[in-house]
N, C-alpha and C positions, 0 to 999 in steps of 0.2 A: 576259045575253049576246045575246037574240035580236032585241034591239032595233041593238043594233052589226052582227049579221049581217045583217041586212035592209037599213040603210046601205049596207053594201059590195056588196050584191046589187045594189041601184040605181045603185049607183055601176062599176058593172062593169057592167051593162046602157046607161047614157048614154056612159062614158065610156072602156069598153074595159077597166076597171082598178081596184084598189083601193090606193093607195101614200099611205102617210104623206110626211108633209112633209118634205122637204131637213132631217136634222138638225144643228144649227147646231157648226159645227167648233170645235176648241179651238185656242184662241189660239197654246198651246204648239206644236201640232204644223203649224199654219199658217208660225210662225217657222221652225221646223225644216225645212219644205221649200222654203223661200222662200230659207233659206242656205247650202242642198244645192244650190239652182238656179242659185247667183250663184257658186258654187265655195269656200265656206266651210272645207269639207277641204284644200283649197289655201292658201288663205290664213293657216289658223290653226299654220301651218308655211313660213314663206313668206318672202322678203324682198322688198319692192315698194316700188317707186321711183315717182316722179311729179316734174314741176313744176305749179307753182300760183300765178299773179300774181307772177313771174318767180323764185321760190324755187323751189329745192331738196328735196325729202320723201324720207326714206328712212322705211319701216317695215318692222322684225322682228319678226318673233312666232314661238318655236318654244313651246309647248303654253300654258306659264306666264309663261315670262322674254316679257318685248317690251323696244324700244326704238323710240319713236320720233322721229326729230330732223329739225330742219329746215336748211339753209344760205342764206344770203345775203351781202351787202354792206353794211356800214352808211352811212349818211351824209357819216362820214370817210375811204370807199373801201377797210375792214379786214375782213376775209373772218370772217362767226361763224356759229359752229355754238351749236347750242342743241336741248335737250332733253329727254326723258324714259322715267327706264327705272323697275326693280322698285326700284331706290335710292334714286331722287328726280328733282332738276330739274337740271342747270347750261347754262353758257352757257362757252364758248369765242370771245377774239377773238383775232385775229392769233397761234392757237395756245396764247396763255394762258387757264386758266381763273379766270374771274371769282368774285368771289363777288357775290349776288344779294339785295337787299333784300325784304321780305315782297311787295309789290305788283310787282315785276321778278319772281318767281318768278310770280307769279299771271296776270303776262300773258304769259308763255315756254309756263304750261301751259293754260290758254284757247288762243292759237292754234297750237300743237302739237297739243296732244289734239282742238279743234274741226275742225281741216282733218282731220286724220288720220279720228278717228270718221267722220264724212259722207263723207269717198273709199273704206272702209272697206263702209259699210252694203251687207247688211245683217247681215252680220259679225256687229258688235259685241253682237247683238241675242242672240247667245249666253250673255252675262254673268250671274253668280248676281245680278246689282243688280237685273234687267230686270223688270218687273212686268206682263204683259202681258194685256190685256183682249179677247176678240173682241166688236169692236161694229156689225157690221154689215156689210151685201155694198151696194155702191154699183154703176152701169153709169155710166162714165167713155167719153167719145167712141165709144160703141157698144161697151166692153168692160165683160166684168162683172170687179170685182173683191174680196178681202176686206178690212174695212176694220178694222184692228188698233191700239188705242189702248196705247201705254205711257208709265208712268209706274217710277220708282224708288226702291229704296230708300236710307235713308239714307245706312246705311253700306255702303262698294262704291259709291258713285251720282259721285262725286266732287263736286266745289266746285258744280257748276249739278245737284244731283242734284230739284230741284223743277220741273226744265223738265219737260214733259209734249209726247209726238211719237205722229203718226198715220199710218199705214201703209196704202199702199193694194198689195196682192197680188194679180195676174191669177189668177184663181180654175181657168186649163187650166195654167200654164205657172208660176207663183207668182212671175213677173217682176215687181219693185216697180216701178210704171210713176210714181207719184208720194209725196211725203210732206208733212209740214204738221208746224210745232214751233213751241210756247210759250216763250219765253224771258223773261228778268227776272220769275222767280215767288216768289223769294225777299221779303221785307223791304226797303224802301227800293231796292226796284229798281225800274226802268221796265220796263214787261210791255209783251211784243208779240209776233203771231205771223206766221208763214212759211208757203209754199205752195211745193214745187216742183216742176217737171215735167218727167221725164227723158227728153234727147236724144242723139242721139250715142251709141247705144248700141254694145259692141263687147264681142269675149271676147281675153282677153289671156290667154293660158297659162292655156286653163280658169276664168279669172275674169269674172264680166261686171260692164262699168265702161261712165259713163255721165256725162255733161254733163246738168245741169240749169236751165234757167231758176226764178229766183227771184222769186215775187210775194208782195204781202202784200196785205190790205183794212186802212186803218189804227184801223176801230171793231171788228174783229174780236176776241175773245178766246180763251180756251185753251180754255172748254166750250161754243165755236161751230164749232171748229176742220172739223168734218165738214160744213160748208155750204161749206168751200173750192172743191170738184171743180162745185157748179153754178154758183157768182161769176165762178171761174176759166171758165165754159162761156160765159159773157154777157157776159163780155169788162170785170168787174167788180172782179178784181184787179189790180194796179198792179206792172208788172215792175219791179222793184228791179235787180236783177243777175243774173250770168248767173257758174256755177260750171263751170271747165272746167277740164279736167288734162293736162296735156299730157304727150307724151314717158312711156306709162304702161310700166314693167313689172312683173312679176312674174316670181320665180326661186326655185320649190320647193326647200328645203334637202335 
């Protein structure tokens, strides 16, 4: 003991003090206040509307049950609805429902469930599938943030449950200022990853929602994904698109 006492003696004589190091937070309770921040208690009871690249979004969530579906136009000027609840998938046109071939379901719930989850975050981040890693605290344009890796499990993970997303959480405020995702990590898929950076920030009924510019570096992969925020600083990533939601609400049930 008397060799540790003597350290903190010196160490209280140089530097005023004796404190251990920052000890490193858990991933779980990082999530947690990160979706207490963005109004998560709202949302996971909520019905919220949006547009997005001239559609239509509606999403329900009261605890268990969701719904959420999208509306458009199609090419032959017929108004369809399309969607996904606890029962499954369909598609509505001109008020009938269709029935849907295996790859027609598979692209109704890719871009239902992908707009929704991303307008959503960081929400979704609640789910039993969530696998959630703390890997690190980054300082992103002179902000410190914590830098949160997840991955999924299989089951609960849905059809892309292999993609793999990194979180970046204002370490005062737990504001998600940016994120980065692996996609096509499946088999026989083309792999690629994303960077985004959130703009536009606003609270809608207690919710906070947010436009993102979308970058990528195209050698980047899924276990480099945390050199995004300095690439992104050197002016190194390559803006792809820009995700923006218009006409947002939210109306607590």
């Amino acid at each position: 003991m008397r060799p540790v006492l003597a350290l903190c003696a010196t160490v209280l004589l140089l530097a005023g003090g004796c404190q251990s190091p920052d000890p490193t937070p858990s991933a779980a309770a990082v999530i947690d206040s990160a979706r207490a921040a963005h109004g998560a208690p709202v949302l996971d009871e909520a019905v919220v509307t949006f547009d997005f690249r001239g559609d239509d979004y509606s999403v329900r969530q009261d605890g268990g049950p969701f719904h959420y579906r999208r509306s458009y136009t199609d090419s032959l000027g017929r108004p369809v609805t399309e969607g996904l609840t606890n029962e499954g998938i369909y598609r509505v046109v001109n008020g009938d429902t269709v029935s849907l071939s295996s790859s027609e379901r598979d692209a109704v719930e890719t871009t239902v469930n992908s707009v929704t989850y991303f307008a959503l975050l960081p929400g979704p981040l609640g789910d039993s599938a969530v696998q959630p890693t703390y890997s690190g605290r980054d300082t992103i344009d002179g902000v410190p943030y914590h830098r949160v890796k997840v991955t999924f499990r299989q089951e609960g993970g849905g059809k892309d449950w292999e993609d793999v997303f990194m979180y970046w959480f204002r370490t005062d405020t737990y504001a998600m200022g940016y994120l980065a995702y692996a996609f096509g990590q499946g088999p026989d898929e083309e792999p690629g990853t994303r960077f985004r950076e959130a703009y536009n920030v606003r609270r809608v009924n207690g919710v906070r929602v947010a436009d993102y510019r979308n970058y990528t570096v195209d050698t980047l992969s899924a276990d480099q994904m945390e050199e995004y925020p300095d690439l992104w600083a050197r002016d190194a990533a390559r803006l792809v698109s820009r995700i923006e939601l218009d006409s947002v609400q939210v109306r607590p049930r």
